[in-house]
N, C-alpha and C positions, 0 to 999 in steps of 0.2 A: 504494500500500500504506500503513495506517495506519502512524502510524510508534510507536504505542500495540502495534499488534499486534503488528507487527516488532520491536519492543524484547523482548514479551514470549517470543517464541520464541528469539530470541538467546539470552536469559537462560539459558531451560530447554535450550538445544542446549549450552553452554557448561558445563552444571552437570552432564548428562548424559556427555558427553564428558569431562569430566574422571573420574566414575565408570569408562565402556568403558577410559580409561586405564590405572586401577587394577586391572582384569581384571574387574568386571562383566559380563556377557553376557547376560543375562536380566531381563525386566520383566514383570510381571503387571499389567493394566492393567483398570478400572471404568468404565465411562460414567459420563461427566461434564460440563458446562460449563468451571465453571471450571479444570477440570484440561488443558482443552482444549491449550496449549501443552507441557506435559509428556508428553504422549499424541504429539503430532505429533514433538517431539523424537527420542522414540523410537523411529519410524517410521521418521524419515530418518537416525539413525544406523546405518551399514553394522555396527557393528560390535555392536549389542541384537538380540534374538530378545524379540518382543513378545508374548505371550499377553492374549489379553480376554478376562474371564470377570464375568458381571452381578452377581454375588453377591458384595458385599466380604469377607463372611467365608470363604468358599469361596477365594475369590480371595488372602487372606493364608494361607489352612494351603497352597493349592496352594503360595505361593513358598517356604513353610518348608520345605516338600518339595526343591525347586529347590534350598534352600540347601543342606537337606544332606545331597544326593545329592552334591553338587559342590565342598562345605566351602568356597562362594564365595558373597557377600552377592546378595541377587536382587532387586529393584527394585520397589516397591510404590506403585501412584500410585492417587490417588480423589480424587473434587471434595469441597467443604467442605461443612460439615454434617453431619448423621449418618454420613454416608458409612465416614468412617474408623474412626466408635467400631466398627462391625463387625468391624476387626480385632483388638480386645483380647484374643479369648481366643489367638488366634495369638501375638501379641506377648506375654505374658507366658509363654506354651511357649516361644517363643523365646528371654526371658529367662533362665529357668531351666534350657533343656539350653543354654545356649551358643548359638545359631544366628541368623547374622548376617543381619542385613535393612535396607533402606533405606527408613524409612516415610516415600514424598514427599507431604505434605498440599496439596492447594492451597487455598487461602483467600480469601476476601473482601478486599481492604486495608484500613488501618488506617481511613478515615475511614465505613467501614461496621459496623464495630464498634460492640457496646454501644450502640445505637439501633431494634433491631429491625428491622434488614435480613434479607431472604428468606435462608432456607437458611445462617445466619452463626450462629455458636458458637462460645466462646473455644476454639482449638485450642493454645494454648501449653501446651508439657507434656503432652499430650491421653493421654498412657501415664504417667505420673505416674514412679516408681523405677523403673519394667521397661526404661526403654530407656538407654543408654550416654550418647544427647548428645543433647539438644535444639538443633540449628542453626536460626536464621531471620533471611536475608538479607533485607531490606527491600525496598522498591519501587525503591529508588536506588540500593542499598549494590553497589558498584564496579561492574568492568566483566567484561570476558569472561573475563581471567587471574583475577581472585578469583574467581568462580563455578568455573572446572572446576578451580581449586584446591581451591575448598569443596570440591567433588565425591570430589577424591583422598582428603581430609582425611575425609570422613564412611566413605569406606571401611577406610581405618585404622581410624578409632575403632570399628567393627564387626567389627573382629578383633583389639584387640589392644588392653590386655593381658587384657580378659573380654571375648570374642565376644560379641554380640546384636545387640539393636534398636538405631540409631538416627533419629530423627526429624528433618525436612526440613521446616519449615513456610513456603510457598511463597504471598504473597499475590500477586494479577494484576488489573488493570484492564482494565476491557472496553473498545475491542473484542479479544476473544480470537483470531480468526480472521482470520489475515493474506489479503491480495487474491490474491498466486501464495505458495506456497514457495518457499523458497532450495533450492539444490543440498543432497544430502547431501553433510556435513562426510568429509573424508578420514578415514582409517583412523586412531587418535589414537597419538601414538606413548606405548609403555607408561611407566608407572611403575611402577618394583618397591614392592610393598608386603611385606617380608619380614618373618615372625614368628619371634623368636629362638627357637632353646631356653634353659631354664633349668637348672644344675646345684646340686645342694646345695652349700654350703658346707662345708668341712674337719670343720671342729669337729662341725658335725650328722652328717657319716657317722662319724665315729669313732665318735662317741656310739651308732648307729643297727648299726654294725657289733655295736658289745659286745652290744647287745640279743640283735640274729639267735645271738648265740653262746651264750646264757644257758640256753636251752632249747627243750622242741619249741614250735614256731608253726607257720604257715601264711600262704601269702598268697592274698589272695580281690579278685578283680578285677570289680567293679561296669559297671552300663551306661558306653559311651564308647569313641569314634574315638579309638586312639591313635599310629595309623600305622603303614605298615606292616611295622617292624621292631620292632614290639614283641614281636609271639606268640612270637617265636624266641628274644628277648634272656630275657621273663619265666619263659620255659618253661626257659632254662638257667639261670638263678637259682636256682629250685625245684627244678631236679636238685643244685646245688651245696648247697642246704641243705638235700635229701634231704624235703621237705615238702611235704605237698596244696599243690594252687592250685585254690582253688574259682571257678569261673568262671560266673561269671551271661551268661545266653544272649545278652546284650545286649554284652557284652565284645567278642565274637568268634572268642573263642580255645577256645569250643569247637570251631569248625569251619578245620580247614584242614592245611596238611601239614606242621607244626612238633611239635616232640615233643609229645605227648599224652599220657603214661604217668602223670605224677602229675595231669594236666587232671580235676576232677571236676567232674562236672553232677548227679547224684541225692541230694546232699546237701540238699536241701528234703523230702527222704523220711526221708534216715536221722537228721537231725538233731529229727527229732521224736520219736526214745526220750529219753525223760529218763535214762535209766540212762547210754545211749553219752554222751549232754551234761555228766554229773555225771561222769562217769572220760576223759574227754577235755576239758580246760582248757589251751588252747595259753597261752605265758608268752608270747607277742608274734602279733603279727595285722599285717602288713602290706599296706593296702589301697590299690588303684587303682581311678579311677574314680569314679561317683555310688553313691547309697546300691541297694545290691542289691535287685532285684526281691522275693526270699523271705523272707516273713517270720519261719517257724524260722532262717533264717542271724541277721535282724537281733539276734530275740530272743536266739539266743544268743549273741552279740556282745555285746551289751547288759547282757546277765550278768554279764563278766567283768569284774577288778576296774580302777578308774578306772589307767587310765595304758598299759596295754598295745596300745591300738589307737597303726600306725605310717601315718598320714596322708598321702597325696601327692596334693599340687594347685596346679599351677602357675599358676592364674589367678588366685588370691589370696582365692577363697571359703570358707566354713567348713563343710563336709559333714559335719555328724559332731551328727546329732539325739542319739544314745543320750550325749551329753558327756563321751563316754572316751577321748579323744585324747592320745596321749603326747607324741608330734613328731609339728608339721605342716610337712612337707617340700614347700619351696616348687620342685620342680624336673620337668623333661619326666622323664615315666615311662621312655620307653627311656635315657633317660640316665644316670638314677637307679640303672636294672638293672646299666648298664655299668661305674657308679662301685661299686656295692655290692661285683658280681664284682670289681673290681680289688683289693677288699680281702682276696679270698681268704674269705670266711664259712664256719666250719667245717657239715656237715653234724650233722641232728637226732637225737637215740636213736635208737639200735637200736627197730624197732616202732611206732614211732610214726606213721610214713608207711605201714608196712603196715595197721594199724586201718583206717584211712578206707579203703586200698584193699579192703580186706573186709567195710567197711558200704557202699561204692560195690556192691560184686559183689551183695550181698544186694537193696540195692535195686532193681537196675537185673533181676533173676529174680523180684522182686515185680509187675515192671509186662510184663515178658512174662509173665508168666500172665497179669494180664491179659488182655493186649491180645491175642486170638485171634476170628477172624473172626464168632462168636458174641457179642463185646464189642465192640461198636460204639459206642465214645464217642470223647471228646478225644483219648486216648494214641493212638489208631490213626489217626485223622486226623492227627495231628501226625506220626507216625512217617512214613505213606505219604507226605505231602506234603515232606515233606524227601526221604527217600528219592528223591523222582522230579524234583525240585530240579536242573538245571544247576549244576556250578559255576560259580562269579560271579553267580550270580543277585544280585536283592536281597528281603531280606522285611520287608516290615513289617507289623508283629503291634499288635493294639490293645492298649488297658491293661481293666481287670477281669479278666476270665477267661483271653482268648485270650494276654496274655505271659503268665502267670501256668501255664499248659498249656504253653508253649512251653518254661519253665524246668523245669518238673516232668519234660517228658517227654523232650526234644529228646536227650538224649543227647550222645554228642562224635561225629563224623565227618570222615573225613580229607580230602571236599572243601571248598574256602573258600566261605562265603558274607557277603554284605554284609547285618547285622541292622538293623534302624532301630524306635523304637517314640517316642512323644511321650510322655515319662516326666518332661518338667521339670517340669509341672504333674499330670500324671497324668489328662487327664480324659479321656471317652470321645468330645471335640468332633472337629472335622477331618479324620477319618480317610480317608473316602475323598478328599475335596482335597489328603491329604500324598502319601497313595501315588501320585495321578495327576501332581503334581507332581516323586515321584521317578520314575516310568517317564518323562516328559516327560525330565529332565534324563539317560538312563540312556542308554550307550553302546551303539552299534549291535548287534544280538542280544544285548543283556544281558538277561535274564528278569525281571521286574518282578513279583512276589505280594503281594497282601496276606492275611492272616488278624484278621477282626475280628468281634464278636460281633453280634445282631440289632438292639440298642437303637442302638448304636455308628453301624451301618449307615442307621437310621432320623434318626438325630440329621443325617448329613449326607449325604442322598438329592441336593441339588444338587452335591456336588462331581462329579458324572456327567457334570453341561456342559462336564466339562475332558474327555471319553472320544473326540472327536476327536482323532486324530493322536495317541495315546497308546497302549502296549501294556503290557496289561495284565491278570492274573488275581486277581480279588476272592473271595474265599472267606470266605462267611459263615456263623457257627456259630451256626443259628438253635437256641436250648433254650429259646426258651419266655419271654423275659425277661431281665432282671437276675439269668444265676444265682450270684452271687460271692455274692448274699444267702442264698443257701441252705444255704453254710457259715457263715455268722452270727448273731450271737442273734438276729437280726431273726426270722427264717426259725420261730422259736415264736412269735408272736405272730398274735393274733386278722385282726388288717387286715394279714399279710403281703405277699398278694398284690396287694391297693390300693396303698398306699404303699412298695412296697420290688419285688418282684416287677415289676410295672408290662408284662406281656404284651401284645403291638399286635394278635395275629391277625392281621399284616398279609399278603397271600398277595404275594412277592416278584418273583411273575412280573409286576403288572402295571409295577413302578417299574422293569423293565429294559425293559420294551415303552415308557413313558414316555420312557424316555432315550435308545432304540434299539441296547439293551443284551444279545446273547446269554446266555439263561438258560438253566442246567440246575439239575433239583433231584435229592439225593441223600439215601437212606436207607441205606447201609450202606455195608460197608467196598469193598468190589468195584466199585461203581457209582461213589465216587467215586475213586476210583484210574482208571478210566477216562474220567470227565467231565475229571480234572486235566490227565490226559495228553492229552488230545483241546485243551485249552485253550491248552498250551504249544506245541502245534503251527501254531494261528489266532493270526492279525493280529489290534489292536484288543483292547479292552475286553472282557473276559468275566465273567459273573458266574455262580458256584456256591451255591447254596445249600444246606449240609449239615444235615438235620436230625437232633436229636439227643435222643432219650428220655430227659427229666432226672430222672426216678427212676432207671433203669437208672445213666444216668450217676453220681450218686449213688453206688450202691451199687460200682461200680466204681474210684472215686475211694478211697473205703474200704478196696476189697481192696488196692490199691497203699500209701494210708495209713493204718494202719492205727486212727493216735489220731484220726482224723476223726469 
């Protein structure tokens, strides 16, 4: 056995096993050469669950999925060269919702470098600010205890104190391929990696108390996993201050069996009267989470005067684009609930909490009219699909249209479900790679859905090659194009449809026949209430195609809002 090659896999066994230490369990792995020892590592650790998938970029949304399905860093390997840039649009979603990752690059060594060696690019840094830690051990640098030290050490830094990406850049000389393999390495014994919580300090709840006491407020809970004692703690807060808690669909806390009485979800409806916005001015805003899906909440938040938003974010980032942050409260949100209530905060006016609950009532009889078997859009897809929803399932909903339908319409109900959407960047990339990634990571009969739009869909046709050994239903809300642009000025303009619209005519049947993917297509309410149901029943990947009349849809959108 070379003892070139043998060196080289020690290394990567060593570096690897110090990760499984740390509670890793998962790698997503690319063809490669030189990645060739990190890939075999893998293999022979008892304790990784390996997935290959050809597509790097495919391959980094699947493990973001993995991550955070599991709130556990998942393992990302590719040979050097362009290889890895394919995963930047993942690594920076990752950076911005929080979601830890292990980006392991392999590399060329140093003496291949800057002379125009095959397939060689400076990979230092290769994520620039997106990722936590740039680590790279050198060709020599120690022996087997520093490697699955590093290992321990890079899964820390990817959860604590800002979860994300960090980077692994891993050079190797050839030859890569040892003569036999070693044994796999024993089971590695753990090392705790325990993430604290945070509590405010004295002086800030005092302060934060008098606030809550001054007048009516509200507290509004934005996208974010907050564990699961939060729905119970925040939802008794807001009974003790007698005030709405708006909850963006992405919180959670619209759904499950924790008090729900002040819980509002149609306030992206009613908050578009100017009249209710101009005689409803909460004196404090207490917010959890990232910045909310709806943008009538943002604006009118954004409205109110500088100092009244009350900020909680225990990672240490600054969420607060509208710059109206009073206190930023560096503490874990159920913590923060249990410190508040300990101080006893007296309850809000008399009527104050009944308004919203009587422009919640108004709202939420705007969109059943709607939605009747002759109005076949968004809101009745969204209803029937929750509606027939397992509890514990999980959903994950794209960004343009489909969160955006999910907030509007989704309402509260009283079984749990796990939301997921890629909101740190917002874009319409990786969708089917995250979902198949979460069904991948998702516990035995847990139900795996996704809802995501046609472009969304088209943008990532390869993450399909993960639909082995995954279960999973895909629902796509084909209208036609890009239609978030048709509530936008865009949508008066002469080249609408060219540059904004952007329609495939793509006929969907044939990219499941391509991938060996169960398709059914759907034009009405009935039809797909039975395709849904028929899919939750079947093993394996399924894909739904919902078509949706985007005038109609349109005009419905409107009856519901009415300033549209």
């Amino acid at each position: 056995m070379s003892d070139t090659a043998a060196r080289n896999l020690q290394r990567a066994l060593a570096l690897i096993d110090g990760m499984a230490a740390a509670g890793v369990q998962r790698a997503v792995v690319s063809p490669g050469s030189r990645s060739t020892p990190l890939a075999l590592a893998c293999e022979l650790h008892p304790s990784i669950e390996t997935r290959v998938l050809i597509d790097e970029r495919c391959a980094a949304f699947h493990a973001l999925g993995l991550a955070r399905a599991t709130d556990t860093p998942a393992i990302l390997i590719a040979t050097s060269g362009s290889a890895p840039t394919h995963w930047h649009p993942a690594v920076v979603e990752a950076d911005q919702a929080m979601v830890p990752l292990l980006l392991l690059t392999a590399d060329r060594p140093p003496r291949l470098q800057g002379c125009g060696a095959n397939q060689t690019i400076d990979q230092t840094r290769l994520f620039g600010s997106a990722t936590r830690a740039f680590l790279a051990p050198g060709l020599d640098d120690g022996d087997g205890d520093y490697l699955r030290a590093l290992g321990v050490r890079a899964v820390h830094q990817s959860r604590w104190p800002l979860p994300g990406p960090v980077q692994l850049n891993l050079p190797f000389e050839e030859p890569l391929v040892p003569q036999r393999l070693p044994a796999p390495p024993q089971t590695p014994r753990p090392v705790a990696v325990e993430i604290p919580g945070l509590q405010a300090p004295d002086p800030q709840l005092e302060r934060v108390a008098a606030i809550l006491g001054r007048g009516p407020g509200l507290i509004v809970c934005g996208p974010g996993h907050f564990g699961a004692d939060f729905a119970g703690t925040v939802s008794t807060l807001a009974g003790a201050l007698e005030c709405p808690l708006l909850a963006d669909p992405l919180s959670g806390l619209r759904f499950g069996d924790h008090e729900r009485r002040r819980v509002l979800a149609r306030y992206d409806s009613f908050l578009r009267d100017p009249v209710f916005c101009r005689s409803h001015r909460p004196e404090w805003v207490l917010r959890f989470g990232a910045v909310p899906v709806s943008k009538p909440l943002q604006v009118w938040l954004e409205d109110l005067p500088a100092g009244r938003l009350l900020l909680t974010d225990p990672h240490g980032r600054w969420p607060d684009p509208g710059h109206g942050v009073g206190e930023m409260l560096r503490a874990t949100p159920a913590l923060l609930c249990r410190q508040l209530l300990a101080r006893a905060p007296g309850a809000g006016p008399a009527g104050w909490l009944q308004d919203f609950l009587q422009a919640e009532a108004a709202a939420e009889q705007r969109m059943r009219n709607a939605v009747r078997e002759d109005g076949w859009f968004e809101a009745q897809l969204v209803d029937d699909l929750l509606e027939q929803l397992p509890a514990g399932s999980q959903l994950f909903v794209g960004n343009s249209m489909p969160v955006r339908e999910l907030d509007a319409f989704s309402g509260t109900r009283p079984k749990a479900l796990r939301l997921f959407a890629n909101r740190g960047t917002s874009g319409i990339d990786g969708h089917v790679s995250t979902l198949l990634g979460l069904a991948r990571a998702a516990a035995p009969d847990t139900r795996t859905v996704g809802l995501i739009g046609d472009l969304a869909f088209c943008h990532d046709l390869n993450g399909l090659l993960a639909a082995p050994g995954c279960d999973a239903t895909l629902v796509v809300i084909n209208n036609g194009g890009g239609g978030i642009f048709r509530y936008l000025p865009q949508s008066g303009l002469e080249t609408f449809e060219r540059y904004w619209l952007t329609p495939t005519g793509l006929d969907f049947s044939h990219a499941a026949r391509l991938y060996g993917v169960p398709f059914r297509r759907v034009e009405d309410a009935a039809s797909f209430r039975a395709a849904f149901a028929d899919s939750l029943r079947q093993p394996g990947v399924k894909l739904i195609e919902a078509r949706i009349d985007p005038q109609r849809s349109l005009e419905l959108h409107r009856a519901c809002h009415p300033s549209l």
